[in-house]
N, C-alpha and C positions, 0 to 999 in steps of 0.2 A: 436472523430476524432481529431488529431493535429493539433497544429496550424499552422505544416507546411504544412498540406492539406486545406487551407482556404482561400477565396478571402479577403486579410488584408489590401489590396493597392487599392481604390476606381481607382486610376488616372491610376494601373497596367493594361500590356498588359499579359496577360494569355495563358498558353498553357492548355489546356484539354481534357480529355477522357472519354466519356461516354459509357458504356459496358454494355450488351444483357444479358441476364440472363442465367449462364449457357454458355455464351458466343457463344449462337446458330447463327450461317449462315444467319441471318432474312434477310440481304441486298441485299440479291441474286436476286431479283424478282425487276422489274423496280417500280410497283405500291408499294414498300415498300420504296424503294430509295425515291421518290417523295413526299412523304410522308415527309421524314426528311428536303427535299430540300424547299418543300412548308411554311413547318414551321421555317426553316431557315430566308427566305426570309420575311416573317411577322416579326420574333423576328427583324432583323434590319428595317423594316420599322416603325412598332407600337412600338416598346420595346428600340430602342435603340443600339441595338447590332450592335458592329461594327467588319464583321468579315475581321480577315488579309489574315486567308489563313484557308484552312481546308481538309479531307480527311474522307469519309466514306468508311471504309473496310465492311466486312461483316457481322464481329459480333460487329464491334463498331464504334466510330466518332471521329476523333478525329478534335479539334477546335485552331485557336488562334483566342482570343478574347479580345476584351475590351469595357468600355459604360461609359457614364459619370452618369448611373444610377445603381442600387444593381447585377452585375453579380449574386449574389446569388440565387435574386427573379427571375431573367431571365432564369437562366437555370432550376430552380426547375419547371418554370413555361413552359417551353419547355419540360422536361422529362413528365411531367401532361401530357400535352396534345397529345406527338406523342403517348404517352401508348394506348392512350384511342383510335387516330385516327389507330396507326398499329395494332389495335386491330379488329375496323371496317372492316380495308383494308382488315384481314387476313379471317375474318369471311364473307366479300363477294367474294373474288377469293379462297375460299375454299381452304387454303392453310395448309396444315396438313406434307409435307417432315417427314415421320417417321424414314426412314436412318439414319438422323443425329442426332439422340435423343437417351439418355441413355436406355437401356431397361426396357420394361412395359410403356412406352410413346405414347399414340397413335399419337401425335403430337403436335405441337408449344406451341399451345393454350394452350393443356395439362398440359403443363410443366410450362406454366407461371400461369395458374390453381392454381396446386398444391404449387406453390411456394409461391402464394398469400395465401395460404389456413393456411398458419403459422406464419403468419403477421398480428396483430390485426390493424394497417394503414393502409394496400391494402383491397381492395376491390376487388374481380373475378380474374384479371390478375395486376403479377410483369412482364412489361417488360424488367424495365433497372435497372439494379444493381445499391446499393446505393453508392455514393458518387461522383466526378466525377475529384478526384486529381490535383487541380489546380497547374498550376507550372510556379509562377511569373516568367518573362524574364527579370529579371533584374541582374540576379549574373552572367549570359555567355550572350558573342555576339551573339546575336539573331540568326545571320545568320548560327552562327555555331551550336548550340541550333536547328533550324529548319534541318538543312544540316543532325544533328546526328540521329534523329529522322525522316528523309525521308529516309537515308539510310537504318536504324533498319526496317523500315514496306516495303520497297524491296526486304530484306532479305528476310524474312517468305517464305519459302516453300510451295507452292501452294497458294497461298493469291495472292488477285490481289487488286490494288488499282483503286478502283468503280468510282472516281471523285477528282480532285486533283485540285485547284485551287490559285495560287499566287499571292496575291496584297498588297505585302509591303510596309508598311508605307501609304496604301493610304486610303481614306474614301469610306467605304462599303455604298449600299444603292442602 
């Protein structure tokens, strides 16, 4: 990975994106939304995580974030955990959408299945693709940085944005 994909500023405010494997539709269903929202809301109460502002689309999340402790361990430790809980969530509301799946897919699971099945790290299911491109906010004015980046995910064509929240500059918690 580069270095300019790396959380390298302990004291930095981060922008980030974490993305679905395959970049499947997973957010569409409330009990999968809750799911992120839930584990959100722990990482800043147990972990620290302070978020500024954040937006879950459908195949991805994207974060601004900062902590006065390892972003790195927080979100690896965040992607652990919702793998394992959207994995539960999908296997009790029998959630299988085979439409939006490449062919020969019988569904979600399926695919994150197979995808874990060539990964000697994963185990049964990949849900979230690796890396999650942090992008310190300190080279552009934030707000134009954040402004360029809510415009870009309006754009998108059929995409709707699931939950959008703004609290700049203030303390998350």
């Amino acid at each position: 990975m580069s270095e300019n994909y790396k959380f390298y500023d302990p004291a930095g405010m981060y922008f980030v994106t974490m993305s679905t494997v395959g970049w499947v539709d997973l957010f569409t269903r409330p009990e999968l939304k809750h799911v992120i929202i839930n584990s959100l809301r722990y990482c800043q109460k147990e972990k620290g995580l302070v978020i500024h502002a954040w937006c879950l689309m459908p195949s991805h999340l994207h974060l601004i974030i900062s902590s006065e402790d390892s972003l790195s361990d927080i979100i690896r430790d965040f992607k652990k955990h919702t793998s394992k809980e959207l994995v539960r969530t999908m296997e009790h509301i029998h959630e299988s959408r085979k439409g939006c799946l490449p062919a020969g897919q019988a569904g979600i699971l399926d695919l994150f299945s197979e995808v874990a099945d060539h990964l000697k790290r994963v185990k049964n299911y990949k849900v979230w693709q690796d890396g999650n491109h942090p992008e310190i906010l300190t080279s552009l004015p934030l707000l134009e940085f954040f402004s360029n980046k809510r415009d870009a995910s309006e754009a998108l064509p059929g995409k709707t944005v699931w939950a959008f929240f703004i609290s700049m500059f203030l303390t998350s918690g």
